[in-house]
C-alpha positions in Angstrom: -36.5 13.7 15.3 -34.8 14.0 12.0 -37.8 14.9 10.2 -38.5 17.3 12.9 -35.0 19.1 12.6 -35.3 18.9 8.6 -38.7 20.4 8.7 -37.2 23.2 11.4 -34.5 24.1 9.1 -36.6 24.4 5.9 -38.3 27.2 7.6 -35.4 28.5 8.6 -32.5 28.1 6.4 -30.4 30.5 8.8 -31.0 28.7 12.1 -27.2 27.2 12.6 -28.1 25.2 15.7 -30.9 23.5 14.0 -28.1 22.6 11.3 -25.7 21.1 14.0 -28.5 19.4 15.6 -29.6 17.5 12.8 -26.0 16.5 11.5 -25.3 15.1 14.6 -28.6 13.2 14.8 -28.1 12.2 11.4 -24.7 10.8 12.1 -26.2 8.7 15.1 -29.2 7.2 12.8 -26.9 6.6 9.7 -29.5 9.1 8.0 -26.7 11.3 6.2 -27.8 11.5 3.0 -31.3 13.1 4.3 -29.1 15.9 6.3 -26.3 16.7 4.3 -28.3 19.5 1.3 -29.4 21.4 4.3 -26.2 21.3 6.4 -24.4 21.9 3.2 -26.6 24.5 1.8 -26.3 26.2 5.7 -22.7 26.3 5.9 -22.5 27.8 2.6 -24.5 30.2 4.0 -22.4 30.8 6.7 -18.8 30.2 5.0 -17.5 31.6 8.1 -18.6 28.6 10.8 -16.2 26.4 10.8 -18.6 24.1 12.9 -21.0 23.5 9.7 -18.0 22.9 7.5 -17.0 20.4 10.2 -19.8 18.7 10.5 -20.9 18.5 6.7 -17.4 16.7 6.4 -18.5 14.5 8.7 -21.4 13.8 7.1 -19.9 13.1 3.8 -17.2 11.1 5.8 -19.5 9.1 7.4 -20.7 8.0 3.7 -17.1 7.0 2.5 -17.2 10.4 0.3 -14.3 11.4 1.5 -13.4 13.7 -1.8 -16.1 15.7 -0.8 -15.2 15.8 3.0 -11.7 17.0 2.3 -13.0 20.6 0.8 -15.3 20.9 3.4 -12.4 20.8 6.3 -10.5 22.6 4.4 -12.8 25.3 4.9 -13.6 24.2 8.5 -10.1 24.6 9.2 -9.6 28.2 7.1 -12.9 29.5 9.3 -11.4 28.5 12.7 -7.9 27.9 12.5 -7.1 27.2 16.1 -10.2 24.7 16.5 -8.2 21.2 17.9 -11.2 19.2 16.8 -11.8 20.2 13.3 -8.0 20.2 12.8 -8.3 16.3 14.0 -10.5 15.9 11.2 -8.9 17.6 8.6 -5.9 15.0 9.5 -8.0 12.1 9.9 -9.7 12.7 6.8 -6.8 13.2 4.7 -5.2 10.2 6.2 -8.5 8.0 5.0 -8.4 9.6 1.5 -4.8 8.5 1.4 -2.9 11.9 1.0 0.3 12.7 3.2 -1.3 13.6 6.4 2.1 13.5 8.4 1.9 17.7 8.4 -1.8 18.0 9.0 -1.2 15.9 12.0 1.4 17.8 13.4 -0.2 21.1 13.1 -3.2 19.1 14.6 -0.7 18.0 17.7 0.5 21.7 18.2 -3.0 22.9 19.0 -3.7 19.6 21.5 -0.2 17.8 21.9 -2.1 15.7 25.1 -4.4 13.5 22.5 -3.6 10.5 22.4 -5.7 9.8 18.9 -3.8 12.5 17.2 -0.4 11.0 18.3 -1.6 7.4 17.0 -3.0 9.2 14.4 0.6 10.6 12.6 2.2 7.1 13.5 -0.2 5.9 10.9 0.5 8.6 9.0 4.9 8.1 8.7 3.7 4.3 8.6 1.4 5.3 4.9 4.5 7.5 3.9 6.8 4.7 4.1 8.4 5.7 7.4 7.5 3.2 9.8 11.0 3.6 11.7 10.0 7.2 12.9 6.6 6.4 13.9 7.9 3.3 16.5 10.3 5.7 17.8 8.1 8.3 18.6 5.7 6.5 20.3 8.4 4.5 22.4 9.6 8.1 23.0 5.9 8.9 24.6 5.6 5.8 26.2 8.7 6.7 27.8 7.2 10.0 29.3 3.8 8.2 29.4 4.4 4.5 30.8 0.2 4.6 31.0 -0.7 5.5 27.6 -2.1 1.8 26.7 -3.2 2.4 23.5 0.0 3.3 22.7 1.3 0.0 23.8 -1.2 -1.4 21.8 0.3 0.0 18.4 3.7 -0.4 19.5 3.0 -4.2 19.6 1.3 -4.4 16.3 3.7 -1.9 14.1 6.4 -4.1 15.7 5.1 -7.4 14.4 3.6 -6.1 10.8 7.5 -4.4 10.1 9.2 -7.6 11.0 10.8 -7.0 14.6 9.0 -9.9 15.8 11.4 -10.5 18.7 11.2 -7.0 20.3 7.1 -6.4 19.7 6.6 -6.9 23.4 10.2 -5.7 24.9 9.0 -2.2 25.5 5.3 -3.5 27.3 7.5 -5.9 29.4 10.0 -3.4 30.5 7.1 -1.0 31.6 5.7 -4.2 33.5 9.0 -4.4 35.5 8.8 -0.8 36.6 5.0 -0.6 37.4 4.2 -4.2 38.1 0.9 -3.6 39.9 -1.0 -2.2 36.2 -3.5 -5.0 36.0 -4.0 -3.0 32.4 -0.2 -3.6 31.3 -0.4 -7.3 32.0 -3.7 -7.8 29.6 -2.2 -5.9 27.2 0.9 -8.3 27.4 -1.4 -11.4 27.6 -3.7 -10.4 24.8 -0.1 -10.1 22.3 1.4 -13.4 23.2 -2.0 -15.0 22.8 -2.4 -13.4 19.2 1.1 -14.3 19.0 0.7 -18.5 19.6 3.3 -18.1 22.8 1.6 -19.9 24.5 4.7 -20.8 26.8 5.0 -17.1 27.3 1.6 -16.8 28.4 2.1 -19.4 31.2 5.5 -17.3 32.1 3.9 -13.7 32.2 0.6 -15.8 34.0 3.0 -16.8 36.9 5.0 -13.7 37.2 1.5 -11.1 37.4 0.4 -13.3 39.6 3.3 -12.5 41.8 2.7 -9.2 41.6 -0.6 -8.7 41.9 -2.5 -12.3 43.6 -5.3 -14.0 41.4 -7.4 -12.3 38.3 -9.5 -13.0 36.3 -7.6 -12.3 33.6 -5.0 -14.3 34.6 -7.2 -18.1 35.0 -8.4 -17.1 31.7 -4.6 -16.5 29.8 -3.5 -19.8 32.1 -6.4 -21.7 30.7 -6.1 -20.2 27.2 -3.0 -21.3 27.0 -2.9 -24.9 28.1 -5.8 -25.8 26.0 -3.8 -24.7 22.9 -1.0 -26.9 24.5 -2.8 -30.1 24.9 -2.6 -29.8 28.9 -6.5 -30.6 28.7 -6.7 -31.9 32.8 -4.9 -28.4 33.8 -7.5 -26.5 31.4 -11.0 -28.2 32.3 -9.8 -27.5 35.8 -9.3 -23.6 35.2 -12.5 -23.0 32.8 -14.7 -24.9 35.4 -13.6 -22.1 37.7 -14.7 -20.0 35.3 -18.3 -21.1 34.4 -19.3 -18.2 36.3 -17.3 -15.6 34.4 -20.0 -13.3 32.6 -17.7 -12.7 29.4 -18.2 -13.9 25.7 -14.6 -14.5 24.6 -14.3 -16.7 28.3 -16.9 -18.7 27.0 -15.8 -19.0 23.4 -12.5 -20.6 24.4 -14.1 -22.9 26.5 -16.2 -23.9 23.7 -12.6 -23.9 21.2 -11.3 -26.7 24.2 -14.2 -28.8 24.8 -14.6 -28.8 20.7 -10.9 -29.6 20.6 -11.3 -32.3 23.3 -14.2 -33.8 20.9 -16.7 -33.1 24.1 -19.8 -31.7 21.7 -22.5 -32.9 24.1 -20.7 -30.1 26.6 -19.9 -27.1 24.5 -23.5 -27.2 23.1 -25.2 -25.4 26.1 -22.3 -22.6 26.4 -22.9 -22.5 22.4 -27.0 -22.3 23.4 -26.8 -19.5 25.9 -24.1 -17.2 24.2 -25.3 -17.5 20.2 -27.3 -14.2 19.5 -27.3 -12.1 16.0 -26.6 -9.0 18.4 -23.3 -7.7 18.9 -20.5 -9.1 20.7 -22.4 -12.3 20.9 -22.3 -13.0 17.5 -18.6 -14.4 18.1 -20.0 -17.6 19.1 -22.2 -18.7 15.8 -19.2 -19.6 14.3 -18.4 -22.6 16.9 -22.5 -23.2 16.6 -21.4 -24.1 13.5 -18.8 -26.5 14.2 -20.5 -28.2 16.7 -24.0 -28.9 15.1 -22.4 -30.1 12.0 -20.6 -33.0 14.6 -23.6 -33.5 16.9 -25.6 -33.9 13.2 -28.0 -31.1 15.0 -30.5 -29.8 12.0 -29.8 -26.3 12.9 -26.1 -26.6 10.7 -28.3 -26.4 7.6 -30.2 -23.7 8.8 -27.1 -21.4 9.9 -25.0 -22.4 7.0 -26.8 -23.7 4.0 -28.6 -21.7 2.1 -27.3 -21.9 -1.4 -28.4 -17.7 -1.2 -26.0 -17.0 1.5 -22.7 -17.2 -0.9 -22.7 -15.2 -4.0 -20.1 -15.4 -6.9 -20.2 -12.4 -9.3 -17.3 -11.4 -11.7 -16.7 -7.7 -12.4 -14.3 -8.1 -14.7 -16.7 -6.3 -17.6 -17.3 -3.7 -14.8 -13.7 -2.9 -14.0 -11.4 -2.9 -17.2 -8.1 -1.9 -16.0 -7.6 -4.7 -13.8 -3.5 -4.2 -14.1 -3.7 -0.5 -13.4 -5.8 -1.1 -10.0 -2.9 -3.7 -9.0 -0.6 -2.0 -9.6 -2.2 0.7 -7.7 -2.8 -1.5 -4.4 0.6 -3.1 -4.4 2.1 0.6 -3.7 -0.1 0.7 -0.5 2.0 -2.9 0.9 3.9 -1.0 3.6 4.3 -3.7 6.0 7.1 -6.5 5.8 5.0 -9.3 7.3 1.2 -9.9 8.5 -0.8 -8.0 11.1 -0.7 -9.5 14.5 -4.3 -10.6 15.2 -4.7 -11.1 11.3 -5.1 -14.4 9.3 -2.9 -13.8 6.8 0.1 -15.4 6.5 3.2 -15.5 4.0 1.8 -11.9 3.0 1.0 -8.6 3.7 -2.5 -6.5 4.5 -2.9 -2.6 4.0 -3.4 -0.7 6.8 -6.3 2.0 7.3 -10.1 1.9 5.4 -9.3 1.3 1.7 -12.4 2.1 0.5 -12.1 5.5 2.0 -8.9 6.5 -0.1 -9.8 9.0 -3.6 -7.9 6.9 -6.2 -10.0 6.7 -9.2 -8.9 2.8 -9.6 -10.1 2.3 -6.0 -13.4 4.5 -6.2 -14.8 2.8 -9.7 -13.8 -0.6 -7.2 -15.5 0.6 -4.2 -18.9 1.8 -6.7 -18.6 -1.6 -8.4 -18.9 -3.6 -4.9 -22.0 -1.3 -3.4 -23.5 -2.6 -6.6 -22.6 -6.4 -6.5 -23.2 -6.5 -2.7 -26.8 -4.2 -2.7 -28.1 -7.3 -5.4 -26.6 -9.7 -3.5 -28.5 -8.6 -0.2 -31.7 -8.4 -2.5 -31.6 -12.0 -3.2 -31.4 -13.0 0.3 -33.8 -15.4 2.5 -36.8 -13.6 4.2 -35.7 -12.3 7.4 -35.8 -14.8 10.4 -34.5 -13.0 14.3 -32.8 -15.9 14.9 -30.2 -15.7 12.3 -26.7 -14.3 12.6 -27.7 -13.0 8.7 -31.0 -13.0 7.6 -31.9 -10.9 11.4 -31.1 -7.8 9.5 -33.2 -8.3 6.8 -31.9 -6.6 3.8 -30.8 -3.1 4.3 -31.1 -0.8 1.2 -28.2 0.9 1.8 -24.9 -1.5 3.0 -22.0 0.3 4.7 -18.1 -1.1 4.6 -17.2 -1.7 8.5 -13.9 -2.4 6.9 -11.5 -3.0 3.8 -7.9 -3.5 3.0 -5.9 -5.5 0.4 -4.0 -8.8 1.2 -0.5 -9.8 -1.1 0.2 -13.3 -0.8 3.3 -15.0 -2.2 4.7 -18.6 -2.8 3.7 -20.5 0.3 1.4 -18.2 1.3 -2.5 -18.7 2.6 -5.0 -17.6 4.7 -5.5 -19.5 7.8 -9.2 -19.9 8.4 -11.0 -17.3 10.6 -14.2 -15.4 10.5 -15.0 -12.0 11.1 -18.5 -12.0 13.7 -18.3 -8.0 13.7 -19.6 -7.7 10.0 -22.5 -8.7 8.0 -21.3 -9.8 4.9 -17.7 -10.7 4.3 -15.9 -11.1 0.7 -12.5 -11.6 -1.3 -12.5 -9.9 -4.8 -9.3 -11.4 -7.1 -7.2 -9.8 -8.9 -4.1 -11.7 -9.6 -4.4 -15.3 -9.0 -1.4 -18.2 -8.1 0.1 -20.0 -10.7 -1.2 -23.2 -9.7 -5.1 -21.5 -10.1 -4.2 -20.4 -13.9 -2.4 -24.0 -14.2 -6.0 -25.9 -13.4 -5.1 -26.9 -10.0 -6.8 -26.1 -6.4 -4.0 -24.2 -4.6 -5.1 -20.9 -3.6 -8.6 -21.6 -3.5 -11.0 -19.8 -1.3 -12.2 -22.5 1.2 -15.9 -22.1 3.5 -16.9 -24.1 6.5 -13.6 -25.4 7.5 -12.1 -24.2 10.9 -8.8 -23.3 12.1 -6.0 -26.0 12.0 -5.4 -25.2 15.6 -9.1 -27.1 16.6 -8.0 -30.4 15.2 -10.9 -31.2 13.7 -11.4 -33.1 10.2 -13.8 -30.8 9.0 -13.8 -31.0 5.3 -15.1 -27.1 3.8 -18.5 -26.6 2.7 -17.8 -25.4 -0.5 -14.7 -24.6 -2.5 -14.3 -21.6 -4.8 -11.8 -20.9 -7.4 -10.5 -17.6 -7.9 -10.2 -15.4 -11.2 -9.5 -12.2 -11.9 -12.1 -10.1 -11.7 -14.5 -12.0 -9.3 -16.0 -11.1 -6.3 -17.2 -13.6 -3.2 -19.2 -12.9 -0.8 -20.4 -14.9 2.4 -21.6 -14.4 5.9 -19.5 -13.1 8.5 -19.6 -15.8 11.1 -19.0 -18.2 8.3 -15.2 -20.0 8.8 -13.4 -19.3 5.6 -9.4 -19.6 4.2 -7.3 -20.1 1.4 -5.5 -23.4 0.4 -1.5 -22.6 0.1 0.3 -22.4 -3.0 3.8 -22.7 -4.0 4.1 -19.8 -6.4 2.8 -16.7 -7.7 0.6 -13.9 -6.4 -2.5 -14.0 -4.7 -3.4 -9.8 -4.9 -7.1 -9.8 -3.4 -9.2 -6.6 -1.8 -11.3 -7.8 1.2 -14.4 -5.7 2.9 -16.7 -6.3 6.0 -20.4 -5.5 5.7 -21.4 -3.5 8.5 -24.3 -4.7 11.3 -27.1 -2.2 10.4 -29.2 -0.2 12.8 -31.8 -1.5 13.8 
């Protein structure tokens, strides 16, 4: 189809709808690049469509060019001023880039003040300006008028928890429950933050009052069960997730797994572990307990998820990336938050908020060119491609794409606690200030792979143990379990990126 609409607008430079056409089928096959000299070359043409300004910043968007996407909503927005959408993008984009977007996205709200996405979209914007305060009270100002809008909830919760008001990040969510306690949606959202909160007493509290309100659900036996498992009640648990068995739903199954693993019951976990574990999609959150549990059961198949020396890569930029002081000092103005994201791993730190790789700081750019380099070799190197791998089912795409990135600060005491992140591909920690016990010869603040959370109980010794430098880049798989040791003192100043699942 692409080459179709390629061909098609060749012919005719002038045909606009054949321009649209093929940026948007561009955009779905991640085929930019091949689309964008015509789109461009059409809108400057036409300098007065705002539609083919919109959509070549999309395009370049969509590519992490996002100095090139700004100019081309600026014009978008100069060529039709009262367009909502392309005034959403013009925000968006700036906000990306990492300019003040606070006024773009309240000229942006003037000409659709019902979208929710613009709304959330200048709370991020005060939060990036350094005015967190504001962007809480507006949304608990909407929320007030708009007791339904749950993604508004949603950021409430987390903004809440990152700026240290720990102790209120679920007042306003509960108060909304006590006036409309028959929204099903309202009690998830509640569950979901005192279960990414380790409240697991809470849980059991809000579990008895919903049900109350609203009889048995499926979400609550599956918060009830959550819950006890993480509090040793493991009688109460097996009897909830055996009414479950039947529940269709990945993250059902993957606790199960997290209690009969917990429980030491491998022989049990291991056909949930065989029916869910997939390289696609959502189902990739499982290959991360595949791993846990074939390394106990002594099943073959550890060595073959796991333990290919190719699958972790060590590769210092230092030579690459001179200024190493200038680019911390750089990433330590974008620490807005007072404590660690909600649903994060860090703690005893702080993570940026928003894509960092998408901002247009010349420190972050020669960064984000000198990654795309390391990780495209790294990809070359890999295994031949086996469909039965979480990994190596991709292949090895030419052309990797961030699904993420962000910088972590850890001070004295602080760690990561050991997650994994199924969504990506490829996952990574590039150093630039290391702990004092690192530079001292010791093992504090070491990367760690293979080892799983704390909260499993399991004597799982890692895989391999890296030591950080300035300067160096790691990167692993995705479903592999990964963490930091703690440290006393110091700085631990690292950038951390997601490899995007290709097409495929």
């Amino acid at each position: 189809m692409i080459d179709d609409l390629v061909a098609r607008l060749t012919l005719r430079p002038s045909d606009t709808a054949a321009a649209g056409e093929l940026a948007s089928a561009a955009l779905d096959a991640e085929a930019e690049e091949a689309a964008l000299p015509l789109v461009t070359a059409a809108a400057e043409r036409h300098r007065d469509n705002g539609r083919l300004w919109q959509w070549t910043g999309l395009l370049h968007r969509a590519i992490g060019e996002h100095d090139k996407a700004l100019p081309a909503f600026n014009a978008a927005a100069k060529a039709a001023p009262s367009d909502a959408s392309i005034a959403q993008g013009r925000a968006q984009v700036a906000l990306e880039a990492g300019l003040d977007a606070v006024g773009l996205f309240d000229a942006a709200i003037a000409l659709a003040p019902a979208n929710g996405d613009l709304l959330l979209g200048r709370a991020a914007a005060r939060v990036a300006a350094g005015d967190a305060p504001r962007a809480m009270a507006e949304i608990e100002a909407l929320l007030a008028q708009h007791p339904g809008w749950y993604p508004g909830h949603d950021r409430l919760i987390q903004l809440r928890w990152m700026m240290g008001d720990r102790d209120r990040a679920t007042e306003l969510v509960e108060r909304t429950i006590a006036a409309h306690p028959g929204d099903l949606t309202l009690w998830r959202i509640l569950l979901t933050a005192l279960v990414n909160a380790g409240r697991h007493g809470a849980v059991l509290d809000a579990v008895r009052r919903g049900r109350a309100a609203l009889g048995e659900q499926l979400t609550f036996t599956a918060n009830e069960a959550i819950a006890l498992s993480e509090t040793g009640a493991v009688a109460e648990a097996d009897r909830l997730f055996a009414l479950l068995t039947r529940a269709d739903d990945l993250s059902v199954a993957v606790r199960h797994v997290r209690h009969l693993l917990r429980t030491r019951r491998i022989d049990a976990a291991l056909p949930i572990i065989d029916r869910w574990a997939s390289p696609q999609g959502d189902r990739r959150g499982m290959w991360p307990y595949a791993a846990i549990a074939w390394r106990l059961a002594g099943d073959p198949r550890a060595a073959w998820l796991e333990d290919d020396p190719a699958f972790v890569r060590v590769i210092d930029l230092a030579d690459r990336l001179p200024d190493l002081d200038r680019l911390a000092h750089v990433l330590r103005g974008l620490h807005r938050a007072r404590g660690e994201h909600l649903d994060q791993s860090v703690r005893g730190g702080t993570q940026t908020d928003g894509p960092l790789f998408s901002r247009i700081e010349p420190e972050i750019r020669a960064l984000r060119a000198a990654v795309l380099d390391a990780v495209a070799s790294h990809i070359a190197q890999l295994p031949d491609p086996d469909p039965r791998h979480p990994l190596r089912a991709y292949g090895r795409p030419a052309r990797p794409r961030f699904a993420g990135s962000w910088s972590v600060r850890l001070t004295g005491e602080g760690h990561h606690a050991n997650h994994v992140h199924p969504a990506g591909l490829i996952s990574s920690a590039f150093y630039l200030t290391v702990p004092d016990a690192v530079r001292d010869g010791g093992t504090d603040g070491w990367l760690t792979l293979g080892s799983p959370q704390a909260e499993l109980g399991l004597s799982i010794e890692p895989t391999r143990t890296i030591e950080p430098r300035p300067g160096r880049l790691v990167l692993f798989p995705s479903t592999m379990w990964h963490g930091t040791r703690p440290f006393r003192d110091g700085e631990r100043l690292t950038v951390a990126f997601d490899i995007a699942l290709p097409l495929r």
